[in-house]
C-alpha positions as CSV (number, residue, x, y, z in Angstrom):
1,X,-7.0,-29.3,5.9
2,X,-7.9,-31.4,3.0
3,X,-6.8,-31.4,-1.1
4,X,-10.1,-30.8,-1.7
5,X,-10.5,-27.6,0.5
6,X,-6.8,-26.4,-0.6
7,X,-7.7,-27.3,-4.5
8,X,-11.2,-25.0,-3.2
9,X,-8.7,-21.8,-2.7
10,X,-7.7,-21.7,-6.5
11,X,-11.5,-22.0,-8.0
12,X,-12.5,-19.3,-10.1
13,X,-15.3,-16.9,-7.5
14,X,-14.2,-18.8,-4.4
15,X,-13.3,-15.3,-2.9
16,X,-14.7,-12.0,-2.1
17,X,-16.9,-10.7,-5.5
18,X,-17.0,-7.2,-5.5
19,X,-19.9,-4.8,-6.7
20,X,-18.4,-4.8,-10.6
21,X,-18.3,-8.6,-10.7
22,X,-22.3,-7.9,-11.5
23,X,-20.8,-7.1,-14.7
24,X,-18.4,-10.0,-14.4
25,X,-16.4,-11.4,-17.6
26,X,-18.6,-8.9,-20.1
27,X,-15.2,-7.2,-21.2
28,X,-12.7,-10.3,-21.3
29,X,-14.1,-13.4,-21.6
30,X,-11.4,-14.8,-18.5
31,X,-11.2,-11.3,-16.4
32,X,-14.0,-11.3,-14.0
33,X,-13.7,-7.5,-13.0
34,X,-11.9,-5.6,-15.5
35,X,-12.1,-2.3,-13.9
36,X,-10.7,-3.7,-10.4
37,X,-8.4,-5.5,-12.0
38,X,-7.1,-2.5,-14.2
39,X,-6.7,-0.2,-11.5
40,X,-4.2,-1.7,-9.9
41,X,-1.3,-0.6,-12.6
42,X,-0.7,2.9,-10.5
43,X,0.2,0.3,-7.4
44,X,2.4,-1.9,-9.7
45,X,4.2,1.1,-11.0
46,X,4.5,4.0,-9.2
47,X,6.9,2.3,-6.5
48,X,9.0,1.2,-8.9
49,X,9.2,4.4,-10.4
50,X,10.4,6.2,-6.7
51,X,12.6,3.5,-6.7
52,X,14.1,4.5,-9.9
53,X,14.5,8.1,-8.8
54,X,16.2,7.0,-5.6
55,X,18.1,4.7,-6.8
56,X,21.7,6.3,-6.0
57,X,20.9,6.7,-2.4
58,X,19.4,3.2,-2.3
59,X,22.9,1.6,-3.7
60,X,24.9,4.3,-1.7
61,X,23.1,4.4,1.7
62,X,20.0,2.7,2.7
63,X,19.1,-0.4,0.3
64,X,16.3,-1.7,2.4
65,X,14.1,1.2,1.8
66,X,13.5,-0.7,-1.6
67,X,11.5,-3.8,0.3
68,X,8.4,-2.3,1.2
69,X,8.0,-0.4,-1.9
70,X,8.6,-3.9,-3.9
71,X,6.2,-5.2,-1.7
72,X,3.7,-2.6,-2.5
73,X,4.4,-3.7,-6.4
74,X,4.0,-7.1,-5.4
75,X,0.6,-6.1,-3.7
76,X,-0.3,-4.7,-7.5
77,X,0.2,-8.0,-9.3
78,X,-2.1,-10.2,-6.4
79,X,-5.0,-7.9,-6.5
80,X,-4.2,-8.1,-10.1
81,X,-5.0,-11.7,-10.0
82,X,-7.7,-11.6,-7.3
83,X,-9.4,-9.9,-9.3
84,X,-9.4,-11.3,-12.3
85,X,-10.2,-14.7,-10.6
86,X,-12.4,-13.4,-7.7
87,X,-10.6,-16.7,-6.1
88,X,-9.9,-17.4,-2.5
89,X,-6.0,-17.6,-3.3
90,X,-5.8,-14.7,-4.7
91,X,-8.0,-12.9,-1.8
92,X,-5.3,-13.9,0.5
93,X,-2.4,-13.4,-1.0
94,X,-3.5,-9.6,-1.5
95,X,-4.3,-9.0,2.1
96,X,-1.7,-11.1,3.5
97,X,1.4,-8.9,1.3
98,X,-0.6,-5.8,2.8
99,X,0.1,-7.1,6.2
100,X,3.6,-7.9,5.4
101,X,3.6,-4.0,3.8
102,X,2.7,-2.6,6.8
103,X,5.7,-5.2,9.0
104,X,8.6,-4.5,6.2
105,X,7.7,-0.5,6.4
106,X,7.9,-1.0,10.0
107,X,10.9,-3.2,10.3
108,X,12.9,-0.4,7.6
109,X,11.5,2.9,9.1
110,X,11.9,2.4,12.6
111,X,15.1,3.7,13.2
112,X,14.0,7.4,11.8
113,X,10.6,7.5,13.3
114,X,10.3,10.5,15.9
115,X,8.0,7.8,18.1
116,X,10.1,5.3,18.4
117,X,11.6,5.3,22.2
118,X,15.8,6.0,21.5
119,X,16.2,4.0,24.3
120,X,15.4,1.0,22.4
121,X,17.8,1.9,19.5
122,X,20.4,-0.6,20.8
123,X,18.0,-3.2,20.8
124,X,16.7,-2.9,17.2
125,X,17.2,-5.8,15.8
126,X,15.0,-7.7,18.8
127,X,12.3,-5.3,18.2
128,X,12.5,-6.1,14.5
129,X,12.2,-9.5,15.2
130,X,9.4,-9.0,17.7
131,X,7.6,-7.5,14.9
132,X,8.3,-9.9,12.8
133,X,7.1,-12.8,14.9
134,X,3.9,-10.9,15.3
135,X,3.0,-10.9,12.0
136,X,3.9,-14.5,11.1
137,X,1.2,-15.2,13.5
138,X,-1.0,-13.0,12.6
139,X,-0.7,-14.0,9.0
140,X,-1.6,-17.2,10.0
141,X,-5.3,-16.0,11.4
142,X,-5.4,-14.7,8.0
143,X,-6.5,-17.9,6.9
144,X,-9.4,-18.7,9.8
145,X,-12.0,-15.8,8.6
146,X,-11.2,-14.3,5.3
147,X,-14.2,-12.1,5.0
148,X,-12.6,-10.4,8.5
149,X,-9.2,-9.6,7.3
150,X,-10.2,-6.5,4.8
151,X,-12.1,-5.2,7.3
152,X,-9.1,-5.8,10.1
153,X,-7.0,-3.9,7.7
154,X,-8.8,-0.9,7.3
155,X,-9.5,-1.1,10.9
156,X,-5.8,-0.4,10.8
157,X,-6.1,2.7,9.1
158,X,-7.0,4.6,12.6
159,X,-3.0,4.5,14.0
160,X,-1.6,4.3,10.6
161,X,-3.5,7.6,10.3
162,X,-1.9,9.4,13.7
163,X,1.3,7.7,12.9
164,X,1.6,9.4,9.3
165,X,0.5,13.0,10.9
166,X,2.7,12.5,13.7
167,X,5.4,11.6,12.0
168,X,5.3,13.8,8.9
169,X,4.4,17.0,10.1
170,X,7.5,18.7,8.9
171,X,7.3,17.5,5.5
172,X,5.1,20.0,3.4
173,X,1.6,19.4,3.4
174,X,2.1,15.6,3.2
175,X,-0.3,14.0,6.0
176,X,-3.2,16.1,4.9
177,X,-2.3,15.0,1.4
178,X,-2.3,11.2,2.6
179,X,-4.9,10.8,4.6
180,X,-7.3,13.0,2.3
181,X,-6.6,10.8,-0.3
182,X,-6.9,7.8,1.9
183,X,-10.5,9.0,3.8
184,X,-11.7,9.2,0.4
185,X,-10.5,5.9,-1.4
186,X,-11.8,4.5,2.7
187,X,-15.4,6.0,2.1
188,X,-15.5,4.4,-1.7
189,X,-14.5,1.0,-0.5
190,X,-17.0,1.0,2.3
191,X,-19.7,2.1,-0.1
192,X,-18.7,-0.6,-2.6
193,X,-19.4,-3.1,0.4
194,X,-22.1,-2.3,1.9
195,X,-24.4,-0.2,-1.2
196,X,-23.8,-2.3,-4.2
197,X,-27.4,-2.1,-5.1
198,X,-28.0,0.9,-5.4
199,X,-24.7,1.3,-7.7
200,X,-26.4,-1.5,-9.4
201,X,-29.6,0.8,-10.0
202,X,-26.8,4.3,-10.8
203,X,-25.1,1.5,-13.5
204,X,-22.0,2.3,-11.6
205,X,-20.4,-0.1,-9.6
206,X,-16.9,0.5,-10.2
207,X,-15.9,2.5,-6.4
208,X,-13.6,-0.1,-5.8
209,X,-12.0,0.6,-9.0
210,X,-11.6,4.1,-7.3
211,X,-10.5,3.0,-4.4
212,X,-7.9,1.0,-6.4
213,X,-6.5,4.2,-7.6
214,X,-7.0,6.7,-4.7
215,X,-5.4,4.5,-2.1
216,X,-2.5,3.4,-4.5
217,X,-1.5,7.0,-4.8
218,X,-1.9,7.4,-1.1
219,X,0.3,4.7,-0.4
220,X,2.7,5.6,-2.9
221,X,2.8,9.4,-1.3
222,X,3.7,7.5,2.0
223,X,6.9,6.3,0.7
224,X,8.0,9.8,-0.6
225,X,7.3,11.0,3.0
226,X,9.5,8.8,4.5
227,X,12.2,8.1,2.2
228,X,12.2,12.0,2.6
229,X,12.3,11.8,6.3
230,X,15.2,9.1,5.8
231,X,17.0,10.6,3.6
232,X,16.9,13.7,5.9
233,X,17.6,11.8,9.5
234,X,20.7,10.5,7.7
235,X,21.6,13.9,5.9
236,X,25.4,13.7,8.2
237,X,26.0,10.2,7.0
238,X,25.5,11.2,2.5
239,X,26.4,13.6,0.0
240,X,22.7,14.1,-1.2
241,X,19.8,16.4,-0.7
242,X,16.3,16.2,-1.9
243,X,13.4,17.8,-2.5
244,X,10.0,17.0,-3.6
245,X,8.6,17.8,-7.0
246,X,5.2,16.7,-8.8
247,X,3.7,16.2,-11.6
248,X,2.0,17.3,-13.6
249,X,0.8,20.4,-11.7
250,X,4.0,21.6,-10.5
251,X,1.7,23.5,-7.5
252,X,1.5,20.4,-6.0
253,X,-2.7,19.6,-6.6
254,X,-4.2,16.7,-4.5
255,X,-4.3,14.3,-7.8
256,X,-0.4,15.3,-8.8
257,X,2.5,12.7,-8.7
258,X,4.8,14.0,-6.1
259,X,8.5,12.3,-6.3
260,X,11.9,13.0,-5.3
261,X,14.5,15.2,-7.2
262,X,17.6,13.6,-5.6
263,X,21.0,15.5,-6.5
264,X,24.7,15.2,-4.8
265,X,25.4,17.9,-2.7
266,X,28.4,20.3,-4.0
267,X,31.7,19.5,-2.7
C-alpha cells in the first residue's frame, strides 16, 4: 500500500456519504453532515455518565467494567469525525472501535454471563486471548472492503440480540427495552441506505441522525444491564446493592434514561 492510497484515507468524502450529506456543509462551512455528526453527543456522554454513578464499585471491585463503556465514548468522538469529514479514516476508525466494543464487552463480561460453559472458567484468560486474537484479524479485513464492514456489523445484531435476551431476562424489562430500541434505530439505518431518494423528495434525510440517537441509548442500556448483572453475580464479594432508576419518567418509558442508584449496604 502506497503514500498516495494512505494520504487517500484522510481526503475529505473519501468514505461512506450518508443521505444528509445531500445537504452537505449548508450549516457549517467545514461539517459535512451536521445532524450525523451532532447526534453522536448521547454516545459520547452517556457512558461516561454510568461511569460516574458506578464509580465506587469500579475503584472498589471491578475496574475493567470501565473499558468498554470508554470505548463506546471513544466510538462517539470517531463517528464524530467521520462525519464531519465523510473520510475513509474516519469510516474505519468508527467501525473498527465498534468491533473492539463488542471484543472488550466480551473479554470483561464473560465471567458473569449465564452462557458461558463454567467449565472453562479456569481457562479464562486463554479464551480472552482467543478472542482477542480473533479480532485483531478480523480488524484487519476491516480494511479489504469498507463498504461490507457496516453491513457485517449489523449482521451482528442477530446473536447480539439472543445473547442480550438470554442473558438479561431477570433484569426488569431490559431486553425488550434494548432490542426495541435497537430494531428501530436498525430499520432507520437501513432506510437511510437503501431510500435516500425518496427522503430526498420528504426533505428529510436525517434517519441516520436517528439512528445515531436510538442505538446510542440502546447501547448505553446494555451496559446498565450488565454492570447490573455484575454487580449482582458478585453481590458475596462487595458491600453494595443497586437498583435501577430513570429519568425523567420515573415509570420507566421506552425514551427514559435508566441508570444505577448504587448505595453501600448497612452494616
Amino acid at each position: 500500500m502506497d503514500s498516495k492510497s494512505i494520504s487517500r484515507w484522510f481526503e475529505y468524502e473519501s468514505g461512506h456519504a450518508w443521505c444528509e450529506s445531500a445537504y452537505k456543509y449548508q450549516t457549517l462551512p467545514y461539517v459535512a453532515e451536521f445532524a450525523n455528526t451532532c447526534t453522536n453527543l448521547p454516545i459520547i456522554v452517556l457512558p461516561l455518565v454510568n461511569i460516574m454513578l458506578l464509580r465506587r464499585y469500579l475503584q472498589d471491585v471491578n475496574g475493567g467494567l470501565v473499558f468498554p463503556q470508554l470505548l463506546l465514548t471513544f466510538n462517539g468522538l470517531a463517528s464524530t469525525y467521520y462525519h464531519a469529514t465523510l473520510n475513509l479514516f474516519g469510516q474505519l476508525v468508527d467501525e473498527l472501535s465498534l468491533v473492539w466494543i463488542i471484543t472488550v464487552f466480551l473479554v470483561v463480561y464473560i465471567p458473569v454471563m449465564k452462557w458461558f460453559p463454567e467449565k472453562f472458567s479456569k481457562r479464562l484468560t486463554l479464551v480472552r486471548w482467543i478472542v482477542l486474537i480473533v479480532t485483531a484479524a478480523v480488524s484487519g479485513l476491516c480494511f479489504l472492503e469498507p463498504n461490507l464492514n457496516a453491513i457485517a456489523l449489523m449482521l451482528f445484531s442477530i446473536p447480539a440480540a439472543v445473547v442480550i435476551n438470554y442473558e438479561g431476562n431477570n433484569i426488569e424489562s431490559f431486553p425488550k427495552r434494548i432490542l426495541t430500541l435497537w430494531g428501530v434505530a436498525f430499520s432507520f439505518w437501513f432506510a437511510d441506505r437503501l431510500l435516500c431518494d425518496f427522503w430526498l423528495y420528504l426533505g428529510t434525510p436525517y434517519l441516520h441522525a436517528l439512528f445515531h440517537l436510538l442505538a446510542g441509548l440502546a447501547g448505553y442500556t446494555i451496559f446498565i444491564m450488565f454492570s447490573m448483572i455484575d454487580i449482582e453475580s458478585r453481590t458475596k464479594t462487595h458491600r453494595y446493592t443497586a437498583a435501577v432508576r430513570y429519568f425523567p419518567d420515573k415509570n420507566g418509558s421506552i425514551f427514559s434514561f435508566p441508570y444505577i442508584s448504587l448505595k453501600e449496604r448497612s452494616q
